[in-house]
Kinemage of the C-alpha trace (Angstrom):
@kinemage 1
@onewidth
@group {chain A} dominant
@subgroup {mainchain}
@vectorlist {calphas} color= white
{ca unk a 1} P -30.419 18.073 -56.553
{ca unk a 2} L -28.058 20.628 -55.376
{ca unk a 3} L -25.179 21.805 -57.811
{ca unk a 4} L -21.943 23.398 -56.962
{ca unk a 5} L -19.495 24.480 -59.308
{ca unk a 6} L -15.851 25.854 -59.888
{ca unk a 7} L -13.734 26.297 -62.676
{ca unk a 8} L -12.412 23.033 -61.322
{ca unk a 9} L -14.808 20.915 -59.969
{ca unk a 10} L -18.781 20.285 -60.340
{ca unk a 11} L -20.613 18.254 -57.965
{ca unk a 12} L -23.927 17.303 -56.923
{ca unk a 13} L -25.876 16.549 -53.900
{ca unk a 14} L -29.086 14.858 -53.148
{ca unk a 15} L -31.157 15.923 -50.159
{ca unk a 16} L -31.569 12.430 -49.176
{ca unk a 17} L -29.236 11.744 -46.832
{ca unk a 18} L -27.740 14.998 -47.825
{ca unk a 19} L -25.270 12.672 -49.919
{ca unk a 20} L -22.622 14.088 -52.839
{ca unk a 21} L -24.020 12.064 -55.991
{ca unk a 22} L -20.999 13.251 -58.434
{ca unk a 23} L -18.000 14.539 -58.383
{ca unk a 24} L -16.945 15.470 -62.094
{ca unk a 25} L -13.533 16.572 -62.842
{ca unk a 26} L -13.939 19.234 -65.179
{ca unk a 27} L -10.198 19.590 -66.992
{ca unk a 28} L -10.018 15.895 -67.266
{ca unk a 29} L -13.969 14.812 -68.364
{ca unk a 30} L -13.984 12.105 -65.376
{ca unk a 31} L -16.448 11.621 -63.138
{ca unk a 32} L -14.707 10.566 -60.034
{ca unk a 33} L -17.775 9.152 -58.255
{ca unk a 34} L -19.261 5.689 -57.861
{ca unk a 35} L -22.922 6.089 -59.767
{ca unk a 36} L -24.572 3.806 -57.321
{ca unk a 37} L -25.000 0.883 -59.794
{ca unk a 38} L -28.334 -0.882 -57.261
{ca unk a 39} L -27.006 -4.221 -58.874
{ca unk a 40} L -23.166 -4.099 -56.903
{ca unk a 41} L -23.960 -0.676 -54.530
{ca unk a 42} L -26.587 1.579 -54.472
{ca unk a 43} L -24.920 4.476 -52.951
{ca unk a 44} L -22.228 7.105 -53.764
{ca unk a 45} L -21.455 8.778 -50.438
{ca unk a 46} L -23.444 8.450 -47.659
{ca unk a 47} L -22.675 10.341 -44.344
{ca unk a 48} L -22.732 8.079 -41.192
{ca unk a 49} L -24.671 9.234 -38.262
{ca unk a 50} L -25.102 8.524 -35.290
{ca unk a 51} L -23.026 5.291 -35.877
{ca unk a 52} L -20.568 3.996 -37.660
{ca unk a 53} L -20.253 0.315 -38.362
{ca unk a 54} L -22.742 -2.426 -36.816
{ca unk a 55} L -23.839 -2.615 -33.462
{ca unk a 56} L -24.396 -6.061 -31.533
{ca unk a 57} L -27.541 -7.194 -32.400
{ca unk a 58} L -28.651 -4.428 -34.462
{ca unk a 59} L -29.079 -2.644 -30.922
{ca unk a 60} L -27.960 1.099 -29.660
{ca unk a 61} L -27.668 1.150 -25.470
{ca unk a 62} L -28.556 4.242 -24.118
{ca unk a 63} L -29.098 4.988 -20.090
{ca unk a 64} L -30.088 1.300 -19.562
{ca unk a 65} L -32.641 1.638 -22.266
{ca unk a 66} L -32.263 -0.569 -25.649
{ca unk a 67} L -33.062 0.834 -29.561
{ca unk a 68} L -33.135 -0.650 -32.622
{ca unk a 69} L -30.551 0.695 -35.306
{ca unk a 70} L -28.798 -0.589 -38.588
{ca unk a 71} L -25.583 -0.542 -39.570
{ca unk a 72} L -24.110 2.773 -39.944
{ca unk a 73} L -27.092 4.821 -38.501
{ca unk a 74} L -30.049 6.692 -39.971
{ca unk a 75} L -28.697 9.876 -41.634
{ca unk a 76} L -28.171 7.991 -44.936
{ca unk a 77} L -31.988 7.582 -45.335
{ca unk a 78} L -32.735 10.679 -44.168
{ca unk a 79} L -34.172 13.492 -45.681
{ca unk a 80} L -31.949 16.597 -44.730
{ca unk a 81} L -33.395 20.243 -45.414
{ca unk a 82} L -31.328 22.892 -47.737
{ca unk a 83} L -30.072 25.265 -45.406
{ca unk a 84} L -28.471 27.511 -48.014
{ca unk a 85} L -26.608 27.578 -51.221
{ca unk a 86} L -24.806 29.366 -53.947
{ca unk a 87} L -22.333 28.228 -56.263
{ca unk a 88} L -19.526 26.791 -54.109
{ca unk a 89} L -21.428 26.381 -50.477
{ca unk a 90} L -24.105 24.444 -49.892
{ca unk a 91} L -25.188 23.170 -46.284
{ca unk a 92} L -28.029 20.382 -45.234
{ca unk a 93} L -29.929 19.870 -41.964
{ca unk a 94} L -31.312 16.636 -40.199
{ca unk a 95} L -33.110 17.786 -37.123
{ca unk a 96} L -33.679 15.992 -34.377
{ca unk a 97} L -37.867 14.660 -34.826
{ca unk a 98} L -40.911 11.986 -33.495
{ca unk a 99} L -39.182 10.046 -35.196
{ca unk a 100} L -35.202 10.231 -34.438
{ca unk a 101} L -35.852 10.653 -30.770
{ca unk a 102} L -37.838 6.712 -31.279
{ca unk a 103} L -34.156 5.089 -32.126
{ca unk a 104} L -31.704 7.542 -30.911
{ca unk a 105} L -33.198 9.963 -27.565
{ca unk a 106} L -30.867 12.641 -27.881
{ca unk a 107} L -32.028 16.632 -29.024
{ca unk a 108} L -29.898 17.565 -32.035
{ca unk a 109} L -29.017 19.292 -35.502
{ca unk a 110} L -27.027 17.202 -37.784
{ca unk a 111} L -25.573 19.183 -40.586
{ca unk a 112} L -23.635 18.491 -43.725
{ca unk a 113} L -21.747 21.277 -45.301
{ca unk a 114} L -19.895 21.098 -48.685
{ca unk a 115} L -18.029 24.208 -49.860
{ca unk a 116} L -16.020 24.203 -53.056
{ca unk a 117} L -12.606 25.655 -52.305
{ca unk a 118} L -10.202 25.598 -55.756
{ca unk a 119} L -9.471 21.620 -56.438
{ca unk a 120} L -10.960 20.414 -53.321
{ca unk a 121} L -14.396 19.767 -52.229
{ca unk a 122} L -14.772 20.256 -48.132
{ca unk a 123} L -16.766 18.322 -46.730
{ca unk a 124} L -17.867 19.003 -42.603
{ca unk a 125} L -20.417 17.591 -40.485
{ca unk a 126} L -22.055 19.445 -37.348
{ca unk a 127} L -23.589 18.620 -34.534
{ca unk a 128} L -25.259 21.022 -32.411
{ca unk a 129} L -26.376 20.155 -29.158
{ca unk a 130} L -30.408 20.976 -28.522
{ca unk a 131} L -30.807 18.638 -25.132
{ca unk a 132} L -30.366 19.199 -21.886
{ca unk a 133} L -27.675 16.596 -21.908
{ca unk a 134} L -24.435 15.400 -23.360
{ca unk a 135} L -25.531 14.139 -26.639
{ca unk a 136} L -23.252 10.991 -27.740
{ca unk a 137} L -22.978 9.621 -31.241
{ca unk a 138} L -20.474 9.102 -33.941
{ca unk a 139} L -20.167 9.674 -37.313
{ca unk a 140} L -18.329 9.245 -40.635
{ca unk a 141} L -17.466 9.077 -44.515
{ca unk a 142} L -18.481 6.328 -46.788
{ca unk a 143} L -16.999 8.264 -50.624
{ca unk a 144} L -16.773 5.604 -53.411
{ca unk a 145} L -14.660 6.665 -56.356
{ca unk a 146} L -14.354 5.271 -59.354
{ca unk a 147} L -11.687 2.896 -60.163
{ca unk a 148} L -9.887 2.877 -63.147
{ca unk a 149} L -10.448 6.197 -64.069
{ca unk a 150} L -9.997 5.676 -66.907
{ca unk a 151} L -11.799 3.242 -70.430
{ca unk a 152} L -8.835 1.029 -70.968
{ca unk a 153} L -7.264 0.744 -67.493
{ca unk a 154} L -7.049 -1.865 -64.934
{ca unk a 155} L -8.464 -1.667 -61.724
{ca unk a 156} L -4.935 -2.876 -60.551
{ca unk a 157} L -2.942 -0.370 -62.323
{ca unk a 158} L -4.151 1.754 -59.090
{ca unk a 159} L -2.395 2.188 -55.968
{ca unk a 160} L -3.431 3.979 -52.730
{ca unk a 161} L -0.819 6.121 -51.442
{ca unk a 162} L -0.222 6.908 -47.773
{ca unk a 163} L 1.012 10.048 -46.652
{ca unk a 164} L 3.614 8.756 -44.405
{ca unk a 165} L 4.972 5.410 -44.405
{ca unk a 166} L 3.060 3.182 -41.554
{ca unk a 167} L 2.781 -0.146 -40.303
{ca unk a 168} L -1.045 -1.383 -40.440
{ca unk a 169} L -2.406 -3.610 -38.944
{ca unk a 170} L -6.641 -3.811 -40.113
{ca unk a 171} L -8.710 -4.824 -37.239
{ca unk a 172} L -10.817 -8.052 -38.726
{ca unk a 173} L -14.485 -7.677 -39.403
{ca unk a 174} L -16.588 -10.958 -38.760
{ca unk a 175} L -19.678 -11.901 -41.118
{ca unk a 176} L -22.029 -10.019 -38.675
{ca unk a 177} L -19.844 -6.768 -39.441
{ca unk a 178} L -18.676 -7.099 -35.642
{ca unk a 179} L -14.843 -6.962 -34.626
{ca unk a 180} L -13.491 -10.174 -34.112
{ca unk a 181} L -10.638 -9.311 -31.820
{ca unk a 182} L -7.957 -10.544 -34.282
{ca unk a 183} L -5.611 -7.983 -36.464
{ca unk a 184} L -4.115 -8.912 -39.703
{ca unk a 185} L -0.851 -6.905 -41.135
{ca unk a 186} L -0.960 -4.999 -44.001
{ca unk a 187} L 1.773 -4.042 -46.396
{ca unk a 188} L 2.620 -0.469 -47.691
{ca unk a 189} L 5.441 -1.071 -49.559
{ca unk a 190} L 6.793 2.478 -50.428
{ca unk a 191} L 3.813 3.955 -48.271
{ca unk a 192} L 1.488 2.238 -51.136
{ca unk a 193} L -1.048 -0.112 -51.298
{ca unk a 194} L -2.062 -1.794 -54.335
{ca unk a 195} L -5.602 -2.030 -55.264
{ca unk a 196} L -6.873 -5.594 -56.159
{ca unk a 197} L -9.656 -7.537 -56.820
{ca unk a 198} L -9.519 -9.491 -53.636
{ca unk a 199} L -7.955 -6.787 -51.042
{ca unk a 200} L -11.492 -6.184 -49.857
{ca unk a 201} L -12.574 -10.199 -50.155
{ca unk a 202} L -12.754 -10.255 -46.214
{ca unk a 203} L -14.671 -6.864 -45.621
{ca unk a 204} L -13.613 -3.408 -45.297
{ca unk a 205} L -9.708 -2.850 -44.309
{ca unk a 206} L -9.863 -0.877 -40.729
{ca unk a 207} L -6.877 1.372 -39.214
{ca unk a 208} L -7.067 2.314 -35.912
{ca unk a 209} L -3.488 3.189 -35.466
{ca unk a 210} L -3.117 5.689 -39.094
{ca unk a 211} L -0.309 7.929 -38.692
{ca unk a 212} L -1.084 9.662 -42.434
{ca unk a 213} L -3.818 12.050 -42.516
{ca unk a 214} L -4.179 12.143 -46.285
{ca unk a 215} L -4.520 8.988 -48.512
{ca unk a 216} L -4.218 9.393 -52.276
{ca unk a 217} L -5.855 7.055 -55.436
{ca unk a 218} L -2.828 7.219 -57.969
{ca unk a 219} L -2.035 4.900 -61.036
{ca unk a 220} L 1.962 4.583 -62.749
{ca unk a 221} L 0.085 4.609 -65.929
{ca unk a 222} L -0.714 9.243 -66.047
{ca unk a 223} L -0.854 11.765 -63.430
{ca unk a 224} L -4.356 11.772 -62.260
{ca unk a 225} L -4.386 11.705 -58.931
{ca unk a 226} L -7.605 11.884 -56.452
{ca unk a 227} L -6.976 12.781 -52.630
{ca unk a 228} L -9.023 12.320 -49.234
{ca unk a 229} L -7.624 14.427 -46.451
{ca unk a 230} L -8.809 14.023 -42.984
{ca unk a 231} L -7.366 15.846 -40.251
{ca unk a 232} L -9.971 15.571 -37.840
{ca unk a 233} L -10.417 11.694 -38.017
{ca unk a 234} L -8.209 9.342 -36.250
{ca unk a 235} L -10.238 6.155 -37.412
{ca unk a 236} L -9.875 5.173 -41.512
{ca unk a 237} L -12.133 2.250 -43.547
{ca unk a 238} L -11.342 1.010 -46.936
{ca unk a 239} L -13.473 -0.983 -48.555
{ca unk a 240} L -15.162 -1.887 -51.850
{ca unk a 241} L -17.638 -4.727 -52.993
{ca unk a 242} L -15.072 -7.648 -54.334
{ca unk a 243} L -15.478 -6.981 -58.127
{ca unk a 244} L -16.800 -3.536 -58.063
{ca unk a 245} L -14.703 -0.527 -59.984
{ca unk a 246} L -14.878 1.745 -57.044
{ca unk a 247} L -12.875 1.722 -53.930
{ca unk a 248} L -14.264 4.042 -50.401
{ca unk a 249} L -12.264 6.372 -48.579
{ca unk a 250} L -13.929 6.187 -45.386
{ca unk a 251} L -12.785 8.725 -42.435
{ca unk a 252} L -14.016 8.275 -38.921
{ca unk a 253} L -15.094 9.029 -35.869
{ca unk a 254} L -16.189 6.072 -34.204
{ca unk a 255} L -16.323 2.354 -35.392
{ca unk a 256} L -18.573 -1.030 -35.260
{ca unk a 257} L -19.212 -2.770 -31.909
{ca unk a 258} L -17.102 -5.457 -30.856
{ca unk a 259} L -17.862 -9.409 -30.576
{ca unk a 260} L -19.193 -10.366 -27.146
{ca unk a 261} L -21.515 -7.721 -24.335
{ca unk a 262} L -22.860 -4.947 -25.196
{ca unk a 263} L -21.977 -1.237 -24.161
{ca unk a 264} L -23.635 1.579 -23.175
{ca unk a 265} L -23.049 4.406 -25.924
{ca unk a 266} L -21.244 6.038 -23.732
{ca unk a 267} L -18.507 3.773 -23.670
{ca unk a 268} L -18.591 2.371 -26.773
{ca unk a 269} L -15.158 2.851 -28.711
{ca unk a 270} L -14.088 6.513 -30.213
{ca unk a 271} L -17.885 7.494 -29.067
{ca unk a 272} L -17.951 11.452 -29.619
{ca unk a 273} L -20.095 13.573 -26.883
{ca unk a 274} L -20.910 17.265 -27.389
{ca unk a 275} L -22.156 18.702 -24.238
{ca unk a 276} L -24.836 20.820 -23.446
{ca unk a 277} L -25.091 24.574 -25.245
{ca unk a 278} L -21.840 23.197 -27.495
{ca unk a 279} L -21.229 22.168 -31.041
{ca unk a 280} L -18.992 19.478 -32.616
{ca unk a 281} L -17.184 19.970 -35.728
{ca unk a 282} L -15.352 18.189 -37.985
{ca unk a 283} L -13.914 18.246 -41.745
{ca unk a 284} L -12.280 16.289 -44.574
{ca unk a 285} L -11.317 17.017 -48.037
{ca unk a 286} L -11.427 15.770 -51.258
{ca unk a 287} L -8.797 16.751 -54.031
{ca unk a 288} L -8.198 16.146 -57.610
């Protein structure tokens, strides 16, 4: 494990998958991270790469050529190398290999960086180019943080708060994790969102159309607040397992496949594509 610390924040990281394990608030005692209980979730934070969501069939497209691949890629099983690290940087490294290029033919360096700055933990993921060719992929979030935060709360005293007010509409998951083509309103009354035990009952809540940039976990009961800031992602998930005390803050860049034929990566929805000799960045930011 990898440890980073402030006079705010401390927070761990786990080489596999190169994925932040806590996140402990250090004025108020809480840990703000989802322990990956194996018996509801077994993970904290994993980083989605190279997709996000499900694909048709389990299967990535790529120049007329068909792979197998899982649901949100291979990054989260990973095992990234430590790059470097002192006490409020640390950055991880999943190389292209044998055994990438098998599921996923594209030359690349996947990187996770995490840098403590103040009351915020930055998170940004890299992708540097190594082929001879565009290299296309997305990638993604998956933070779960504790809900209450609190012994003696509810997990309905807590309320997601939107940075502007918006009118969503979540794009509806099927049981294969697919979109169904159907979209479902949902309200923000006051740009909120009230957390409750069946919100999530139909799978994760999707925004394609999010106008905020920042969503915020806050409760009428104190002042703790916990923030996820994302300007660089114009796709958001919410989700949590129906009974769980967590709920996931989930910003990306790209999404699951939709119901019917399949697509070439290349055209599948929000696809990103770094060409040759270039690199892709992008950040978000979590705040207490």
């Amino acid at each position: 494990m990898t440890t980073l610390e402030n006079e705010f924040l401390k927070v761990t990281i786990d080489a596999k998958g190169a994925q932040l394990t806590s996140l402990y608030n250090k004025e108020t005692g809480v840990e703000q991270l989802w322990q990956a209980d194996p018996n509801v979730w077994g993970y904290h934070a994993p980083n989605l790469f190279p997709i996000v969501g499900g694909l048709l069939n389990n299967e990535l497209h790529v120049d007329g050529k068909t792979y197998s691949m899982n649901r949100h890629g291979f990054a989260r099983q990973s095992d990234f190398i430590l790059l470097d690290s002192d006490d409020a940087h640390a950055g991880f490294s999943l190389p292209h290999c044998e055994k990438t290029l098998a599921v996923f033919p594209y030359k690349f360096d996947f990187q996770v960086l995490y840098t403590l700055i103040e009351n915020a933990l930055r998170v940004t993921y890299k992708l540097i180019n190594r082929d001879t060719k565009p290299v296309y992929f997305s990638v993604g979030g998956h933070p779960a943080f504790n809900v209450p935060f609190n012994a003696g709360e509810n997990y309905e005293d807590y309320y997601l708060e939107f940075e502007t007010q918006e009118k969503l509409e979540t794009h509806v998951l099927n049981a294969d994790g697919l979109f169904s083509g159907e979209k479902h309103p949902v309200a923000t009354p006051n740009k909120r969102l009230y957390l409750t035990r069946e919100l999530f009952a139909g799978d994760a809540l999707v925004f394609k159309n999010l106008q905020s940039r920042m969503v915020t976990i806050k409760s009428d009961k104190h002042n703790q607040t916990l923030s996820v800031e994302f300007p660089h992602f114009n796709y958001l998930g919410l989700w949590a397992k129906p009974g769980a005390d967590f709920v996931c803050i989930e910003p990306w860049l790209g999404c699951a496949d939709s119901a019917g034929e399949p697509k070439d990566i290349t055209v599948k929805e929000n696809i990103q594509k770094t060409v040759v000799g270039h690199v892709f960045e992008a950040s978000f930011y979590i705040s207490i």
